[in-house]
PAVOPA-159255 format. One record per residue (C-alpha): residue number from 1; x, y, z. Coordinates in steps of 0.001 Angstrom, whole numbers, plus 500000, padded with zeros to 6 digits. Last residue first. Layout:
<sites>
    n       X       Y       Z
  NUM       X       Y       Z
...
</sites>
This chain:
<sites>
    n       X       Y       Z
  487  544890  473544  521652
  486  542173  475287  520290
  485  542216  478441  518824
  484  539000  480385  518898
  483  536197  480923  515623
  482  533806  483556  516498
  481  530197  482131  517148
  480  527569  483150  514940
  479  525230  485518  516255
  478  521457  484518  517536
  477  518536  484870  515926
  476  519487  486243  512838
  475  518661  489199  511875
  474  516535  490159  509289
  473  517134  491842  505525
  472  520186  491286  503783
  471  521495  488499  506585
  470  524739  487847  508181
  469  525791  491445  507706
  468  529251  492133  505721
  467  528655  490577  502152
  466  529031  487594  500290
  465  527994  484560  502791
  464  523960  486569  503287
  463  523303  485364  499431
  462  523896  481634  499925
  461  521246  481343  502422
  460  517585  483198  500933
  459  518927  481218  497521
  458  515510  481706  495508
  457  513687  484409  497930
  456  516706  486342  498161
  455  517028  486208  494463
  454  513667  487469  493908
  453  514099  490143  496358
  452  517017  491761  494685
  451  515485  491589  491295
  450  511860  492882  492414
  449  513400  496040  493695
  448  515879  496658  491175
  447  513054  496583  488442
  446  510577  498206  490498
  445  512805  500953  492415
  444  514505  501215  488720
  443  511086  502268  487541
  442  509552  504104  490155
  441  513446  506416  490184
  440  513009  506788  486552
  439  509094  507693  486408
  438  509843  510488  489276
  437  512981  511578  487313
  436  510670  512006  483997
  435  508547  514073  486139
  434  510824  516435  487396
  433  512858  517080  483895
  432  509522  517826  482365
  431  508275  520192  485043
  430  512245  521321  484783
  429  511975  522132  480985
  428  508865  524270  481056
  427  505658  522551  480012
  426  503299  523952  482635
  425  505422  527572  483069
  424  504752  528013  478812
  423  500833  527007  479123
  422  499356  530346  478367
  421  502133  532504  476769
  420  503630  529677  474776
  419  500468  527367  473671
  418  498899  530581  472562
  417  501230  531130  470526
  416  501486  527579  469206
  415  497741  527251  468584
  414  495989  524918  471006
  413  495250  521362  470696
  412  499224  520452  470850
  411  499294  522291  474000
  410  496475  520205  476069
  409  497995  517220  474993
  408  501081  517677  476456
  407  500005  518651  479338
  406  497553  515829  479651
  405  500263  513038  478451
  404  502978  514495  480804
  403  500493  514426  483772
  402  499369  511288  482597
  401  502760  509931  483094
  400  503627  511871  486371
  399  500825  509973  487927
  398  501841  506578  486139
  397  504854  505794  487590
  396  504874  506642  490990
  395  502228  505260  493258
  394  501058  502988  490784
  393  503811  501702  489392
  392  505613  501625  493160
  391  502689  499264  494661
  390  502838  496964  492062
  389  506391  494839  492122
  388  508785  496509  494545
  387  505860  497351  497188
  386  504457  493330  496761
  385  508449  492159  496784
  384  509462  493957  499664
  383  506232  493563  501642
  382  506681  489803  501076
  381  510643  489741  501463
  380  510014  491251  504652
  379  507299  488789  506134
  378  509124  485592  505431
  377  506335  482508  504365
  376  507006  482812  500555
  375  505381  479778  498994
  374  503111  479858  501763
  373  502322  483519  501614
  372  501956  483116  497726
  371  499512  479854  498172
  370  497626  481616  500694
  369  496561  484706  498409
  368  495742  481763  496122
  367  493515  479904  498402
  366  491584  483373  499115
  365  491042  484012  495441
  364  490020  480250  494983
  363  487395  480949  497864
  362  485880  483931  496250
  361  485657  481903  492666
  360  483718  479023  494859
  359  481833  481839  496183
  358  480540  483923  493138
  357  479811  479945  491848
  356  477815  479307  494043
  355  475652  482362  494056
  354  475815  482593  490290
  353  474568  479323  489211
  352  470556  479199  489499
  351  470918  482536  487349
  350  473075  481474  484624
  349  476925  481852  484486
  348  478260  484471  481994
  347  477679  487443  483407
  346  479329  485648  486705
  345  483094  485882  484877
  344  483019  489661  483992
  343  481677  490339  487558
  342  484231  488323  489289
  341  487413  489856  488497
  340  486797  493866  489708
  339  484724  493364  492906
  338  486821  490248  493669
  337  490341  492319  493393
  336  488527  495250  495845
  335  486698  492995  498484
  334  489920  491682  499350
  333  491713  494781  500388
  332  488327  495002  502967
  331  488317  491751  504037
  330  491777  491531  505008
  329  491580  494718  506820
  328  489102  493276  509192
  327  491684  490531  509291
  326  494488  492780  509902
  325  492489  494693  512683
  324  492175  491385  514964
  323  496315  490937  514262
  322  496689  494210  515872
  321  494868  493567  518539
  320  495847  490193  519424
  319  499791  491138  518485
  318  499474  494457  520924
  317  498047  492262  523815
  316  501057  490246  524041
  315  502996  493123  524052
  314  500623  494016  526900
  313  500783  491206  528630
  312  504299  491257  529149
  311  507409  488314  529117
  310  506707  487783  525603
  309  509200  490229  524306
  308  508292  492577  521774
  307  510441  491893  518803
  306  507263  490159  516404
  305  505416  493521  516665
  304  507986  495412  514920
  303  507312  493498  512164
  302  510339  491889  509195
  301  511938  491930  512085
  300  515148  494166  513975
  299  517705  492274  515637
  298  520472  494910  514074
  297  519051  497263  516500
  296  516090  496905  518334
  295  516015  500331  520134
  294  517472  502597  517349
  293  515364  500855  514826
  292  512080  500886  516293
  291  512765  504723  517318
  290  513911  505780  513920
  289  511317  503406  511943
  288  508213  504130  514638
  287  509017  508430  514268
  286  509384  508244  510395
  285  506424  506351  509759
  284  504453  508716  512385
  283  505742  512045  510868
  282  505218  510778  507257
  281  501632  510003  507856
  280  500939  513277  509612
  279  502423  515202  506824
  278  500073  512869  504813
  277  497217  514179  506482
  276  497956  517714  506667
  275  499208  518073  502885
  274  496011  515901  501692
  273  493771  518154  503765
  272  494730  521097  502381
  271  494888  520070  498744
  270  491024  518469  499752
  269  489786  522129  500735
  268  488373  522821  497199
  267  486697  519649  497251
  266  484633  521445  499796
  265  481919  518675  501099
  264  484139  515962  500241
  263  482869  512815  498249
  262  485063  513696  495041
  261  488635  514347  497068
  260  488076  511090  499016
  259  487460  508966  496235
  258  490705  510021  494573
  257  492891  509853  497413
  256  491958  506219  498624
  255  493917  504340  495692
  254  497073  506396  496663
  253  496938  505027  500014
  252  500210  502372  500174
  251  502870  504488  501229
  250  504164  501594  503414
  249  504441  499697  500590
  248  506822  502288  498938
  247  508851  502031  502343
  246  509113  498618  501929
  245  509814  498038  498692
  244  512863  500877  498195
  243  514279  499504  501679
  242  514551  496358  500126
  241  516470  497767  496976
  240  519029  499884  499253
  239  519974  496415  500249
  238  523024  496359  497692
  237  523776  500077  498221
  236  525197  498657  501668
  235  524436  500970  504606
  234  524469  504042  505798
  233  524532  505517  509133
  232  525387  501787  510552
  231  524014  501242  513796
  230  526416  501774  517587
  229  526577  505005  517140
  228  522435  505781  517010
  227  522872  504595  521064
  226  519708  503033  521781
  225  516115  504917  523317
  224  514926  503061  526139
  223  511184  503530  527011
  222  510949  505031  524225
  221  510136  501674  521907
  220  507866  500497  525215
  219  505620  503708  524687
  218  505611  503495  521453
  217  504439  499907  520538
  216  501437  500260  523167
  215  500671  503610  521554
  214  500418  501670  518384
  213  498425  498958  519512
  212  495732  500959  520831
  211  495784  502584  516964
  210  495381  499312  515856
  209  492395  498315  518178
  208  490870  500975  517301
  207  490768  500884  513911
  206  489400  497264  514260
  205  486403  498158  516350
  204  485445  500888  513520
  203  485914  498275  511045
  202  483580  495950  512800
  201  481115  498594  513352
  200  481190  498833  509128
  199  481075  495387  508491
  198  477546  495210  507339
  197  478371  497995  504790
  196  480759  495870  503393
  195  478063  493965  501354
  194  479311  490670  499702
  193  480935  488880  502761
  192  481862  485371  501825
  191  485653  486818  501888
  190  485089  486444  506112
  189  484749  482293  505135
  188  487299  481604  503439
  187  489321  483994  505793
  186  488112  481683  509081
  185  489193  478412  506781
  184  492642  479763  506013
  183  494230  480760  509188
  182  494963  477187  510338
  181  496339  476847  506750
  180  498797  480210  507382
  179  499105  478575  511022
  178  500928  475784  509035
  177  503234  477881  507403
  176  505149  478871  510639
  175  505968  475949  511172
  174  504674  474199  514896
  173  507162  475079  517481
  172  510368  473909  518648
  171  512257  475212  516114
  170  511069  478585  515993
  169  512353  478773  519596
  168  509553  479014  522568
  167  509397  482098  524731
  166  505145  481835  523910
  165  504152  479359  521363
  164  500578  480651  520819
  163  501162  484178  521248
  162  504476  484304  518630
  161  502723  481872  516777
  160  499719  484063  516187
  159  501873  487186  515377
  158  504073  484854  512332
  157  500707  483751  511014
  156  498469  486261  510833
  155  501854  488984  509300
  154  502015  486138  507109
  153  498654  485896  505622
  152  498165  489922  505764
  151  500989  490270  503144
  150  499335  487706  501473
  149  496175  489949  501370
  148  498020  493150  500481
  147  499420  491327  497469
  146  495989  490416  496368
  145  495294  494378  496666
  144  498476  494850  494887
  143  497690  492623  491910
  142  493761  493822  491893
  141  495574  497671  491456
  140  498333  496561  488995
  139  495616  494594  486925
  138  493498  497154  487017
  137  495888  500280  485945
  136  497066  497913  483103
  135  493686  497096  481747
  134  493171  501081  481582
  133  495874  501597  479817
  132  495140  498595  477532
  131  491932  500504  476903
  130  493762  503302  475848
  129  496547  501594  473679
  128  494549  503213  470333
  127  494744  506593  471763
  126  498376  506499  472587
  125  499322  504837  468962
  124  497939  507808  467483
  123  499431  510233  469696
  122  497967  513452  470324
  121  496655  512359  473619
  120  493182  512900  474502
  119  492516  508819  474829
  118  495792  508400  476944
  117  494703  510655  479073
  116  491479  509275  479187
  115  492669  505967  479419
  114  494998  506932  482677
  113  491911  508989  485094
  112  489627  506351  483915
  111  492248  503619  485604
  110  492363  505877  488492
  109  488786  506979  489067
  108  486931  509946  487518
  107  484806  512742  488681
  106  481710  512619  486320
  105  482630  513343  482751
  104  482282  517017  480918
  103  485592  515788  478990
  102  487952  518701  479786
  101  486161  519229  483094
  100  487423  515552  484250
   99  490086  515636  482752
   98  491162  518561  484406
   97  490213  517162  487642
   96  491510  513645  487491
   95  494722  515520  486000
   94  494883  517686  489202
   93  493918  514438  491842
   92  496964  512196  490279
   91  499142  515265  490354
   90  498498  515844  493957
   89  498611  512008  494472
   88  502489  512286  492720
   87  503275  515229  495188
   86  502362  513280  498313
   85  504496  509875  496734
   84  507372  512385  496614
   83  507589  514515  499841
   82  506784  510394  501725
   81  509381  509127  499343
   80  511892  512266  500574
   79  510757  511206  504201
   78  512007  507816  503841
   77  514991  508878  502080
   76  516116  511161  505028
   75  515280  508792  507212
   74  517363  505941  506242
   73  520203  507999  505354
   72  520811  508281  508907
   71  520124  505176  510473
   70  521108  503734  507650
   69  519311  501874  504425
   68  518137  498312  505366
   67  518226  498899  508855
   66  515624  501728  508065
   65  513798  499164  505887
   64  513607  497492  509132
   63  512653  499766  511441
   62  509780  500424  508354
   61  508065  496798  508738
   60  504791  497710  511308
   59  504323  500736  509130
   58  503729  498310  506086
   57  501226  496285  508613
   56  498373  499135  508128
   55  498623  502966  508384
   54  498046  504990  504739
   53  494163  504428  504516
   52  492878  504744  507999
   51  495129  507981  507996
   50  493835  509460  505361
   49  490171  508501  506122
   48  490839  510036  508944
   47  491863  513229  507516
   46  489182  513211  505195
   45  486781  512944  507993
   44  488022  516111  509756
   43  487440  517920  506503
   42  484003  516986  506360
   41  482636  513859  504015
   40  479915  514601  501555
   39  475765  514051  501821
   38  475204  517970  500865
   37  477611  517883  497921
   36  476977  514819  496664
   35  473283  515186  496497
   34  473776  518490  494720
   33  476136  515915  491905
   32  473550  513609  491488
   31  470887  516538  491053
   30  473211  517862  488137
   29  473251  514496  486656
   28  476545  512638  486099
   27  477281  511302  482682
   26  476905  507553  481948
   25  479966  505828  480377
   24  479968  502525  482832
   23  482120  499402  482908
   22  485200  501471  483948
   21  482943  503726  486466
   20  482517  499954  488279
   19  486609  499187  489043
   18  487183  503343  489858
   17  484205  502638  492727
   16  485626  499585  493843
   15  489036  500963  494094
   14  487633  502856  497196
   13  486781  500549  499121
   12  487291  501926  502804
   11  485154  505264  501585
   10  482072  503706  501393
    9  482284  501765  504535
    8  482889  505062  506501
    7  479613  506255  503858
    6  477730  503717  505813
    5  479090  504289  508893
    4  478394  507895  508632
    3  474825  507362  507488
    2  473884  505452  510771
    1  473474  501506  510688
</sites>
């Protein structure tokens, strides 16, 4: 395997390095940090890295968060998240970086990047909570990962019986849930991988694929563009909440962005690079949701993939492809949650133990990932409820949080006139006012977010008889008939 694959590899788990600098309090060594330099990623790598790391099944569900919000407000919110969730990494990378100087630590992870801002703050009860900081960064990040993989479990599922079954009507076919246990075994068994580095030709294989897929999707999506009159520009503020989940799952790379910035050649550039990239992100979310949405209309589903007609080999092509580069990807968001849970449990197994154990533990991971997609077997409300849930505390929550806690910090440990002619623009009114509304809109996104898909899950029926559509989030398959007079 060439160096580039390796560090390719390196870069597609990039939790795992922010999981092992929590166990570890060693100081980088000049030489380390040389090596770093001359062994980094270029610019054009970032970019891909960007890309590998913000395009997965979450862009496959944005037509129908766009149904979810308007055809016009739709995309106006989806690129103000994109504006937003760019800005929050910015702030994530700054306070790695002044913490990082501050404390004369190696570059830090995400969790780090939190209990060290909690453990400079001027707040007793701050630096007492920072190892619960950093507990809470973890178990948001192995929650979302696991999330990821259920995600995966039903996207498998719902693509496979699409191929399998053909024209055939749900009901005629075999339930959905059982391909999730078909699909079980062959995941068992790709978790058993311990070294990602041997999957690193299979991850370039399955990057292609998905990006085949995508100019598959576009191409038929423009091939007849529908009228924008005929859709809703804005619709009810009661499914506002499912477009919330989505589109923050969507914007699902904020784990990758630290990583990146500290194995680039010029970290200096990595601003740059973060702008392009994600403006290239937001462009191609915004671009499948509008077009998806316009040609699909109201029958929109919880995937893209699952409206292509079966009557083509190439949409049946897409759903192979793309469903062969979800299980690479599988491996890869799985790797994270099992690189941070099973250590603490194998240090206390002996020897002759470990290796069966390690996989028994892997296995139970993989079951569990299962259970949720079973328990939960619609594709929407999944994404809905894993971006509702963990994906928007960590995207948007707790950047502008240690940004508070650092700036704050950093003034009460200088004198106060100092503090106002130095730091005065930092802690002016609307930097406060800015990130305070960031932490409000992550927290009612999460609170309204995991509400309104909660209750769809419990009473998915009764919910759709109170308001205009016949569903809050998919269409159904065929309209109801209109009531006629009979003689």
């Amino acid at each position: 395997m060439t160096a580039a694959e390796q560090l390719d590899m390196e870069v597609m788990t990039p939790l795992m390095e922010a999981a092992q600098e929590d166990n570890s309090e060693e100081e980088a060594e000049p030489s380390a940090v040389q090596a770093n330099e001359e062994q980094g990623i270029t610019f054009l790598q970032t970019l891909l890295h960007l890309l590998k790391g913000n395009i997965g099944t979450g862009l496959l569900g944005l037509p129908l968060a766009l149904k979810n919000a308007g055809i016009v407000l739709g995309p106006v919110c989806l690129v103000l998240m994109g504006v937003v969730c760019v800005h929050c990494m910015h702030m994530l990378v700054n306070c790695s970086h002044q913490l990082s100087d501050r404390m004369k630590r190696p570059p830090l992870g995400y969790s780090d990047t939190v209990a060290i801002a909690m453990e400079t703050s001027s707040s007793n009860v701050l630096r007492r909570g920072a190892h619960c900081g950093r507990l809470l960064v973890s178990f948001f990040l192995v929650l979302t990962q696991l999330g990821f993989c259920s995600v995966y479990f039903v996207f498998l599922a719902e693509n496979i019986k699409q191929v399998v079954e053909g024209n055939r009507g749900n009901e005629e076919g075999i339930d959905v849930r059982l391909y999730m246990l078909f699909l079980l075994p062959l995941l068992v068994m790709m978790s058993f991988i311990r070294d990602l580095r041997n999957m690193a030709v299979l991850s370039a294989l399955a990057n292609t694929a998905m990006a085949i897929s995508l100019i598959f999707i576009f191409t038929y999506i423009t091939s007849d563009v529908g009228d924008p009159g005929r859709l809703p520009f804005v619709s009810s503020w009661r499914k506002l909440p499912f477009f919330f989940g989505t589109a923050i799952f969507a914007f699902e790379g904020i784990g990758v962005v630290l990583p990146l910035e500290n194995q680039m050649k010029e970290p200096a550039r990595f601003p740059q690079a973060l702008n392009v990239g994600m403006g290239v992100v937001i462009v191609l979310y915004v671009s499948l949701a509008t077009l998806g949405y316009l040609h699909f209309g109201d029958d929109i589903k919880g995937s893209i993939t699952l409206n292509l007609p079966h009557d083509s080999w190439t949409n049946q092509l897409v759903k192979v492809l793309y469903c062969l580069g979800v299980c690479v990807s599988f491996v890869v968001q799985f790797f994270v949650p099992a690189d941070i849970l099973l250590p603490p449990i194998l240090a206390r197994v002996t020897d002759s133990w470990k290796r069966p154990i390690e996989l028994l533990l892997r296995a139970l991971l993989v079951c569990l990932t299962c259970v949720m997609a079973v328990l939960v077997p619609r594709l929407d409300l999944v994404i809905s409820l894993v971006g509702a849930f963990s994906s928007s505390a960590l995207a948007l929550v707790f950047p502008p949080l240690v940004e508070l806690l650092l700036l704050s910090s950093a003034s009460s440990s200088l004198p106060p006139s100092l503090s106002l002619s130095v730091l005065a623009p930092s802690l002016s009114l609307p930097v406060l006012a800015k990130d305070l509304a960031i932490v409000l809109i992550g927290i009612l996104g999460f609170l309204t977010g995991t509400y309104v898909t909660l209750e769809e899950i419990i009473t998915p029926g009764d919910q759709s008889l109170h308001h205009d559509n016949t569903t809050w989030t998919t269409a159904t398959p065929t309209a109801l008939p209109t009531a006629t007079p009979t003689n």
